[in-house]
C-alpha positions in Angstrom: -26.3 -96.4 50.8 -28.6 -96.8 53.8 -28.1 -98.7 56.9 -30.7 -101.6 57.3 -31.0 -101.1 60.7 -31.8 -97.4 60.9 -34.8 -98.0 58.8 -38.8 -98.7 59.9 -39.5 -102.1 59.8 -41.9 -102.0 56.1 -39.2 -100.5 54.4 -36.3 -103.4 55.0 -39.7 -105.9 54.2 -39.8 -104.3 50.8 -36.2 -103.7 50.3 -36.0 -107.6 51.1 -38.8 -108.2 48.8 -37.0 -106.3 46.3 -33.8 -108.2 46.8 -35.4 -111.9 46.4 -36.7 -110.5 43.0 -33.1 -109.6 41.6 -31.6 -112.8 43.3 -34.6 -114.6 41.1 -33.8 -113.0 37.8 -30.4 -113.8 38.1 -31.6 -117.7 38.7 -33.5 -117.7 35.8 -30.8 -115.9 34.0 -28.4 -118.8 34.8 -30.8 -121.7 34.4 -31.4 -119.9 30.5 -28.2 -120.1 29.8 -26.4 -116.7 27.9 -28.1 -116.5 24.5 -31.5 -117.3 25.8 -31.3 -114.7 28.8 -30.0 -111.4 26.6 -32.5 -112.7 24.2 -35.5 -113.0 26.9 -34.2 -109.4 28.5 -33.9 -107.3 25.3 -37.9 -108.5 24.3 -39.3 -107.7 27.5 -37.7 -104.2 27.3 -37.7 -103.6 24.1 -41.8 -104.0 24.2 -42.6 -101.9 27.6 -39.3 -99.2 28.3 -40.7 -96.8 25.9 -44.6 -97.0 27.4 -42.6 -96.1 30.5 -42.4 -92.4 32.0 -38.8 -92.5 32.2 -38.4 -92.5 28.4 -39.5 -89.0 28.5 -35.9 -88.5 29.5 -34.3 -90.6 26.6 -36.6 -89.2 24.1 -35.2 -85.4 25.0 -31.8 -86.7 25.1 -31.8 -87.9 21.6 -33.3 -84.4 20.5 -30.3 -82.9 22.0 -27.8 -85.2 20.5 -29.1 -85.6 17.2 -31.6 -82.7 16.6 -32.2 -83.2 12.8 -32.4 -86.7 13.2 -36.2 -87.9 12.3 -38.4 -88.8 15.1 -38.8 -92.1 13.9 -35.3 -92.3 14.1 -35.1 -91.4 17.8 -38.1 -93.7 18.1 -36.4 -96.8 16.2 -32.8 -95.7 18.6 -34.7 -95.6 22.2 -36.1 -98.9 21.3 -32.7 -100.4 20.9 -31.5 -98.6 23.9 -33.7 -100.3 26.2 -33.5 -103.9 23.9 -29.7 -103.3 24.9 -30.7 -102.6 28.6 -32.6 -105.6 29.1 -30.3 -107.6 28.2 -27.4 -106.0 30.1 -29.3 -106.8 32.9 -30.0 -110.5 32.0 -26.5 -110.9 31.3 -25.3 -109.4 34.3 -24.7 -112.6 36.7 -23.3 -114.3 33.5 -20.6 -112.2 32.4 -18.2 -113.7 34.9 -18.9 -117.1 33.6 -17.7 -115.6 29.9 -14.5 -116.0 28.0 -12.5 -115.0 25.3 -14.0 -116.5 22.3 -14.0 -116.9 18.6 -17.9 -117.1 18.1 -20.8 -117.5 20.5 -21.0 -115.4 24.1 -17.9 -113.9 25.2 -15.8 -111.6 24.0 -13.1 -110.7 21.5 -11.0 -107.3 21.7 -8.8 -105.3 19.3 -5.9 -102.8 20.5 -5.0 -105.3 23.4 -1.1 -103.7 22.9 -2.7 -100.4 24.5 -3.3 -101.9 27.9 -1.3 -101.1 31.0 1.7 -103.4 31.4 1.5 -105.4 34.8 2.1 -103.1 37.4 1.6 -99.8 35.5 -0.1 -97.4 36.6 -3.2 -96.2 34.8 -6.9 -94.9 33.9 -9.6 -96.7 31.8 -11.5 -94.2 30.4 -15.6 -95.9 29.5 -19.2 -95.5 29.2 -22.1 -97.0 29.8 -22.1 -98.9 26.4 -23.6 -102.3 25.6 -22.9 -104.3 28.6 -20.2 -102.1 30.4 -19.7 -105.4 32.8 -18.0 -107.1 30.2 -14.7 -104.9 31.0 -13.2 -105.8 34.8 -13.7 -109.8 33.6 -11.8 -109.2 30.0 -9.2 -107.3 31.8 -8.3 -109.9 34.1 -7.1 -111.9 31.1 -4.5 -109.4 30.8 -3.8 -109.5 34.5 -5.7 -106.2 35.4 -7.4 -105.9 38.4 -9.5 -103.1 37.5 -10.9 -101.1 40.1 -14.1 -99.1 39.6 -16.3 -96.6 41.1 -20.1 -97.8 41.3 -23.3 -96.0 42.7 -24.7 -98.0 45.0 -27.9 -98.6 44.8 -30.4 -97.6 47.9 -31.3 -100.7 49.1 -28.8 -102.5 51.0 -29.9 -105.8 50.2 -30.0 -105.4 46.4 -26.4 -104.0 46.8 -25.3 -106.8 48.4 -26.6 -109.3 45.7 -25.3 -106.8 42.6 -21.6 -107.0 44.9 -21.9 -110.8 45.0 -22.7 -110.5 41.5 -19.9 -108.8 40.3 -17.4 -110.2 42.3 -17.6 -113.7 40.9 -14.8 -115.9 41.3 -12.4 -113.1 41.1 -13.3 -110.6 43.5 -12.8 -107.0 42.3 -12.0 -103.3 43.9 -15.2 -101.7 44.0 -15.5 -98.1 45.4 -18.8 -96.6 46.2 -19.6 -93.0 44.7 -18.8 -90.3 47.2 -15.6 -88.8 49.1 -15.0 -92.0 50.9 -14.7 -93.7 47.1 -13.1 -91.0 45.9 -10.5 -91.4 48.7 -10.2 -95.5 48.0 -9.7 -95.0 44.6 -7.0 -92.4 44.8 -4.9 -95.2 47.4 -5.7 -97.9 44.7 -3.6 -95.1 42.1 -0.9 -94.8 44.3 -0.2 -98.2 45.0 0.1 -98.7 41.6 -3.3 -100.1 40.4 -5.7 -99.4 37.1 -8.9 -97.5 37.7 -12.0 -98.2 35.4 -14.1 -95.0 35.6 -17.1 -94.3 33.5 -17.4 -90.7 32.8 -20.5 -90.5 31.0 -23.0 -89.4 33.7 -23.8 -86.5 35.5 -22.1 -84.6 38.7 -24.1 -82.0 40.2 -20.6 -80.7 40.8 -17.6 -80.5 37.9 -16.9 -78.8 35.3 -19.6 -77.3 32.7 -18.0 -78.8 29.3 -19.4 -79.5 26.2 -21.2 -83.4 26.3 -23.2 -84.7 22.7 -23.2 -80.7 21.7 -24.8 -79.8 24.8 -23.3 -78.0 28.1 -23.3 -80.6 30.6 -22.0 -80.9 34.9 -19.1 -83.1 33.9 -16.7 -84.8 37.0 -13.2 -83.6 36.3 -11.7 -86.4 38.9 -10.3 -88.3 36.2 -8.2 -86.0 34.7 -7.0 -84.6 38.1 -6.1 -88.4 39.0 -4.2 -88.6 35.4 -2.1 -85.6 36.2 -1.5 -86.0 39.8 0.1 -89.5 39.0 1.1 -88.9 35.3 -0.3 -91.7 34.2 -2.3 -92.9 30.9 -5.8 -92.2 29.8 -6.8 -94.7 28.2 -10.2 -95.4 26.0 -11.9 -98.0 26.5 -15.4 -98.9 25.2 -17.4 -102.1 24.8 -19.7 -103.2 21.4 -22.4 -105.7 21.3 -21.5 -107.6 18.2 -24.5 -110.2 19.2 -26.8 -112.2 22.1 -24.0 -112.2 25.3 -21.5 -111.8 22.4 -18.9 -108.2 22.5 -16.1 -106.8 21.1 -13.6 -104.7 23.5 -12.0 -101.7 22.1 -9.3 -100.6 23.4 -7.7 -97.4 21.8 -4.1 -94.8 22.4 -4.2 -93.5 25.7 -5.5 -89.9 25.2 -2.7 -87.0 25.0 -1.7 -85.2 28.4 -1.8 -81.7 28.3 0.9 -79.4 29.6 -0.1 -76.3 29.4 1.9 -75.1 32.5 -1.6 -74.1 34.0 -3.1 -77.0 35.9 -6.4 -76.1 36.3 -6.4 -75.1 31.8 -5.1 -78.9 31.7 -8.0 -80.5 33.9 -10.5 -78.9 31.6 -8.6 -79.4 28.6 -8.3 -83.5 29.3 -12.1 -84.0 30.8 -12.9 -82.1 27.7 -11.2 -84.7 25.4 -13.0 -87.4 27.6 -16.3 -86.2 26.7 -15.4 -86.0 23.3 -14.1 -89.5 22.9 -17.1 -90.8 24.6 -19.5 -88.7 22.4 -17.4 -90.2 19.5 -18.8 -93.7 20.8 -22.3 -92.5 21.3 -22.6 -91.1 17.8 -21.2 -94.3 16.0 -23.3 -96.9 18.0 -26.1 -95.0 19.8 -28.8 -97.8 20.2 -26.3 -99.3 22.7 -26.1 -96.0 25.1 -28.0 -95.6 28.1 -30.0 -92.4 27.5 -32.5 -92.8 30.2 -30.4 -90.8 33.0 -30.3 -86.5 33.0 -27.1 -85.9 31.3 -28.2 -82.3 30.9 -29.3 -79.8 33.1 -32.4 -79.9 34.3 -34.0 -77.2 32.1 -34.0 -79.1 29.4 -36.6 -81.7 30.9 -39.4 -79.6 31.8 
């Protein structure tokens, strides 16, 4: 993330510019109300994200993951992945205003007897699925404070609003991409904490493992966390089951491997990581975000 003040003069105006225009989507957001707002977000992406270049990107993708799948299939799929973009992001400063529920917005979860127990130590394994938000603020019904590594985004100013966001009324570890992250999030371990990491995108760095079929740069840090402190893996993935309305999945932790050779065992758990999470893809892949390089970058020229 950039310092502010290090910066010429036009580009903190239009970083500022940029920031009043997220802190007015999130108004209108609020003054919609939740149904209304996903609703309002999925339309308006649904209609332009695939006129845009960047679904170049998600159109490849989805040749790589499903290559006999028709192309009006793939067509049909990247218009539900940006309908479940948009409204992620109308959603997003309403989530921590959500519940536990029956019906309507908010959320319901199965598998709630695989959660950490207070004060045990562990890994939530996700992916960028439906509205991935939805998991801190259901966890703190089960007294997890779960602490997650985020990228933050380039402009300061739009950080600080996204932050503010998220925090809510229960303010949440966040820990920013990088060694410095890295480092908070391995103290947050120790002291006996729950991480939240989503290990669906890519690390110019990693391991070279199998991702949808396809080789893929894959960050082994979670399974070098799990081993280090012998604690759980475990799945955790979220459904859109309607407008603002999800369902939390929680599953077994995933098996540790003990090979004896520590570096066979990293690959061996980031391996069954990626295959979880491809599991998740395949079953509900209009609620994936395919827009980022997952592969190499070969495969997008």
């Amino acid at each position: 993330m950039h310092d502010a003040t290090q910066v010429p003069a036009m580009r903190r105006l239009a970083w500022k510019a940029q920031a009043l225009l997220v802190r007015g989507c999130f108004a209108l957001a609020r003054s919609l109300g939740p149904r209304r707002a996903s609703s309002l977000g999925g339309a308006i992406l649904r209609g332009i994200g695939p006129r845009l270049p960047v679904s170049h990107v998600g159109r490849r993708n989805l040749e790589l993951a499903f290559p006999t799948a028709s192309g009006a299939w793939r067509e049909a799929t990247l218009r539900l992945a940006w309908d479940n973009l948009g409204r992620s992001m109308m959603e997003m400063p309403l989530v921590a205003t959500l519940g536990a529920t029956e019906a309507g917005p908010g959320w319901e979860v199965t598998g709630a007897e695989h959660l950490p127990k207070p004060g045990q130590r562990a890994i939530m394994l996700s992916a960028h699925l439906a509205n991935w938000e939805v998991l801190p603020r259901a966890s703190l019904l089960y007294g997890i404070v779960l602490g997650s590594l985020y990228r933050a985004p380039d402009n300061p100013y739009v950080d600080a609003e996204i932050r503010r966001m998220r925090h809510g009324s229960a303010p949440l570890p966040l820990f920013p991409k990088g060694a410095k992250g890295g480092r908070q999030a391995l103290r947050h371990l120790s002291q006996g904490g729950v991480l939240g990491l989503l290990a669906d995108q890519k690390l110019n760095e990693g391991l070279e493992l199998s991702f949808l079929g396809q080789p893929a740069m894959t960050a082994s840090a979670l399974a070098e966390f799990a081993l280090r402190f012998r604690c759980p893996v475990i799945p955790v993935h979220v459904q859109r089951i309607g407008p603002c309305r999800f369902r939390v999945v929680v599953e077994p932790p995933l098996p540790h491997p003990d090979s004896g050779d520590r570096q066979a065992d990293i690959r061996s758990l980031t391996l069954a990581a990626n295959e979880r999470m491809g599991d998740w893809i395949k079953a509900r892949p209009g609620e994936w975000l395919w827009l980022h390089r997952r592969f190499p970058k070969a495969v997008y020229r």
